[in-house]
N, C-alpha and C positions, 0 to 999 in steps of 0.2 A: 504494500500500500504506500504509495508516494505521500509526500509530507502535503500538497495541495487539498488529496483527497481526504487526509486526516481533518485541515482546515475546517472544509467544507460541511465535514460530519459536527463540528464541535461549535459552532459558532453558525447561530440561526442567523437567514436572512432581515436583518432591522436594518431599517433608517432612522439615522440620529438625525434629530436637528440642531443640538447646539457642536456638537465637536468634529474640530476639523474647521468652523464659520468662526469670523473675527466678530464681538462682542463688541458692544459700545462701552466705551469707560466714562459710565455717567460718575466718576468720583474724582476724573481729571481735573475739570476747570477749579474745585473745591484744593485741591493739592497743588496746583499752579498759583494761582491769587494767595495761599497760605488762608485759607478759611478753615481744614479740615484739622479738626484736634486731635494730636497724638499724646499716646500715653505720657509726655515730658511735660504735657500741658496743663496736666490737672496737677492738683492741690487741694488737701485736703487737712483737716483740724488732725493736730499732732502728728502728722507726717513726718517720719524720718528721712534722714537722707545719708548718703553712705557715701564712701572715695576710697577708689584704688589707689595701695600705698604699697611701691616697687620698692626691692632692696637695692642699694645704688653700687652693689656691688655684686658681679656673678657668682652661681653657686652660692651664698649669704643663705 
């Protein structure tokens, strides 16, 4: 049995409609202008905050 004919057995005849089709990026113009909030953007009551602190010497 050839690997086509295998295909053929395992994988029903469907039609997608979104995959493989370019989508619209309605979240663009929002990310462009800087209107869309990222996680950096909130704040909230008693929020911690944290900072990377390197040893300034290798191997340390």
């Amino acid at each position: 049995m050839s690997k086509a004919e295998i295909l053929d057995q395992t994988q029903p005849n469907v039609t997608y409609r979104q995959v493989g089709k370019p989508l619209p990026r309605t979240d663009a113009a929002g990310k462009v202008f800087g209107k869309t909030p990222y996680a950096g953007d909130y704040e909230m009551p008693g929020m911690l905050h944290m900072r990377v602190v390197r040893a300034d010497i290798a191997s340390a």
